[in-house]
C-alpha positions in Angstrom: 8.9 43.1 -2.1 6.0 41.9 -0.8 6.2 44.6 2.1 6.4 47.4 -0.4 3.3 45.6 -2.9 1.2 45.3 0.7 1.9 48.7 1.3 1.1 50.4 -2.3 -2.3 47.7 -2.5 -3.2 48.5 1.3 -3.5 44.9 1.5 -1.3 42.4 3.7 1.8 41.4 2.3 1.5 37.8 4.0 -1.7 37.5 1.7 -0.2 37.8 -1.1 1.3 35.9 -4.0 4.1 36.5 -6.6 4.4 34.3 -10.3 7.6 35.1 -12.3 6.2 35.8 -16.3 7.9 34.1 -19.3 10.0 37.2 -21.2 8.8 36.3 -24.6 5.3 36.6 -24.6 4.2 37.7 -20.6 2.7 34.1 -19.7 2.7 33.5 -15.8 5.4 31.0 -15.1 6.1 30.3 -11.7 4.7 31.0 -8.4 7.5 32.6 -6.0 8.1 30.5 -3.0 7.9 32.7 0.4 11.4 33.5 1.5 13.6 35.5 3.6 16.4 35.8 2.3 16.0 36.2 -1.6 16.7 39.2 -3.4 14.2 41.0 -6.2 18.2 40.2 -7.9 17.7 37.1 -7.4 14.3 36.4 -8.9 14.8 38.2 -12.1 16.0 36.2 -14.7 18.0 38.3 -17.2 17.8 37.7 -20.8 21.0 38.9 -22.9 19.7 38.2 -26.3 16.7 40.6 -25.7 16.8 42.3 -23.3 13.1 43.7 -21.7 11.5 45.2 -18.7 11.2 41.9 -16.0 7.4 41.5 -14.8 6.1 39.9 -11.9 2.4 39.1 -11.2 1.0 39.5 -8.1 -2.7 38.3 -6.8 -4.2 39.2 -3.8 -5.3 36.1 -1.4 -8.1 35.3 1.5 -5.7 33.2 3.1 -2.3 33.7 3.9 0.6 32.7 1.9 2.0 30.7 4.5 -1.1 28.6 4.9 -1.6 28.3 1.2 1.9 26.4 0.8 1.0 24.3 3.3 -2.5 23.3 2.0 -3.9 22.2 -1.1 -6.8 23.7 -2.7 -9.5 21.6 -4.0 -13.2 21.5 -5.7 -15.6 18.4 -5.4 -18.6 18.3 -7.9 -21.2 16.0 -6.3 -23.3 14.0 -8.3 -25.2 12.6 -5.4 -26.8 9.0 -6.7 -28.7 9.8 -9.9 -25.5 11.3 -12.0 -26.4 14.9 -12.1 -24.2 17.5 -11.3 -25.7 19.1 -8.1 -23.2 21.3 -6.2 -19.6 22.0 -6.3 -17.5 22.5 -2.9 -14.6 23.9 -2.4 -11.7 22.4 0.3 -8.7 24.2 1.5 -7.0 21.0 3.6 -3.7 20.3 4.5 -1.5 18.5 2.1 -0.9 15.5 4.5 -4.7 15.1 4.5 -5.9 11.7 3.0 -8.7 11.7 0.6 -11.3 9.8 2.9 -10.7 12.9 4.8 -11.8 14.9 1.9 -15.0 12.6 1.7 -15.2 12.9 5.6 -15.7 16.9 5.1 -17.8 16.5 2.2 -20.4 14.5 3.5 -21.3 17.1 6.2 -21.9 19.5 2.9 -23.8 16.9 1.2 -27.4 14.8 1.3 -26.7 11.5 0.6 -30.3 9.4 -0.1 -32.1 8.4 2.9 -32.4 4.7 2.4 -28.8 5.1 0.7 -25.5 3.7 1.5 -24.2 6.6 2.9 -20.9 5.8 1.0 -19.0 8.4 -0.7 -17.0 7.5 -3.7 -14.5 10.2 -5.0 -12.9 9.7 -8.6 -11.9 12.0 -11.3 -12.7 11.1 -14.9 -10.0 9.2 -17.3 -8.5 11.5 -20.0 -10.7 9.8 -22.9 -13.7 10.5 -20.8 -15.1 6.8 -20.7 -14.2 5.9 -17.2 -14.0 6.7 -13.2 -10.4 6.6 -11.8 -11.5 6.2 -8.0 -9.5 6.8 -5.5 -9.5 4.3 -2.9 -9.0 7.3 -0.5 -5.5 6.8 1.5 -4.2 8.8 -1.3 -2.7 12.2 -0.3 -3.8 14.8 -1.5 -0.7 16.9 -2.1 0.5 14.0 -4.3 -2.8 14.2 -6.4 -1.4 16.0 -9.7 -2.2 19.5 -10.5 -5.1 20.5 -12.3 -7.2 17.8 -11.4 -11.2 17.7 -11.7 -12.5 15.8 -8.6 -15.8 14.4 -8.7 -17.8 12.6 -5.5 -20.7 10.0 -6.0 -23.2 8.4 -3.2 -22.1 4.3 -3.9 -25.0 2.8 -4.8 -26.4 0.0 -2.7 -26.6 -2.8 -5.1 -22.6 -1.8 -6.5 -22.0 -2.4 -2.6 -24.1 -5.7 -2.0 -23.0 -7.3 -5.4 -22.2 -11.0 -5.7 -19.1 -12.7 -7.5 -21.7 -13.3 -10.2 -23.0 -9.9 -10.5 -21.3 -7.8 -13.4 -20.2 -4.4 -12.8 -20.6 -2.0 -16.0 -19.2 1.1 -17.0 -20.6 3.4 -18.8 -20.5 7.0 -20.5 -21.8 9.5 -22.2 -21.1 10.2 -26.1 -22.6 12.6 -29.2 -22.7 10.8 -32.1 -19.1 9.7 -32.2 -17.8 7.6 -28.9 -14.3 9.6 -29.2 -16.9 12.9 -28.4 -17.7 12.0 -24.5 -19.2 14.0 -22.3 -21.0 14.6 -18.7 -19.6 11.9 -16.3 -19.2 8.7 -16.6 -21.0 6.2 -13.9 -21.1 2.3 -13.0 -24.1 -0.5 -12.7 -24.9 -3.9 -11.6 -26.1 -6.3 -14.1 -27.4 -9.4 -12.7 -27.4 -12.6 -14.3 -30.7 -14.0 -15.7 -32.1 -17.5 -14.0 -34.1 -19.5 -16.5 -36.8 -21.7 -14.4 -37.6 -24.7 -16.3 -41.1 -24.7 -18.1 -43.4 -26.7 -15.9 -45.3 -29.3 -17.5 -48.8 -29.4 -17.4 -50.5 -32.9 -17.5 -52.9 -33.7 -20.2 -56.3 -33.8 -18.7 -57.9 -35.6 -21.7 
């Protein structure tokens, strides 16, 4: 099939992918896995109650197939160390690839802050938007569900340097009502206030 498709498109067959669409209402519903030995028979579901003309989708790729199902796909949005959106890259790495690999290839895309850390924190936010879930980064990333938003942060010196004493706060961004978050959510050290005893001063009369 994807011989004939290559041929008709003038584009390679090996570059390009197949989803299966739902009967009812022509929603894509599963990508077709590259084999050999499968018919077009064999892909079409029939439906007996009503019966309809089977469609396939197909999308033409940069890559080929083959390395696609072996990789996984991937956008960063940095926020460098100031919480603002600054650039979004895209990764195609394998799926055995650790996510400190990920940050290993981002930082060479990236300016971190010249007296920074230098440390790269990647997280994706929590569903109700109040929180970072950070990876701790020997996570792979073919196990990291599908769709996930990635974001990467520069790790702030004084997160990095803080005490048993220090407090660690997160915090996030709302509109009127906390359930309406936005933007992403970051962290910051609060440090304990030392109260000096008031020195006396001796009466001079």
């Amino acid at each position: 099939m994807a011989a004939k498709v290559g041929e008709h498109l003038k584009h390679e067959s090996i570059k390009l992918r197949f989803t299966t669409t739902n009967a009812t209402n022509g929603a894509a519903k599963s990508i077709l896995k590259r084999s050999l030995n499968q018919s077009i028979t064999e892909i079409i579901s029939p439906s007996y109650v009503t019966p309809s003309t089977t469609v396939i989708l197909y999308e033409r790729l940069d890559v080929s197939i083959v390395e696609l199902e072996t990789k996984r796909s991937l956008k960063v949005t940095w926020t460098g160390i100031h919480n603002k959106e600054e650039s979004t890259h895209p990764f195609l790495l394998p799926k055995t690839s650790m996510v400190h690999d990920l940050t290993e290839h981002l930082s060479k895309q990236v300016q971190v802050a010249p007296t920074g850390t230098g440390r790269i924190r990647v997280f994706e936010v929590a569903k109700d938007g109040r929180t970072q879930k950070e990876f701790t980064g020997s996570e792979m990333i073919g196990n990291i569900p599908d769709p996930v938003e990635l974001f990467a942060e520069e790790i702030p010196r004084e997160e990095l340097e803080a005490e048993d004493h220090d407090k660690i706060i997160n915090a996030f961004h709302f509109t009127r009502d906390v359930a309406r978050t936005h933007g992403v959510p970051f962290k910051f050290v609060v440090k304990p206030v030392s109260l000096e005893p008031l020195s006396t001063v001796p009466n001079s009369r």
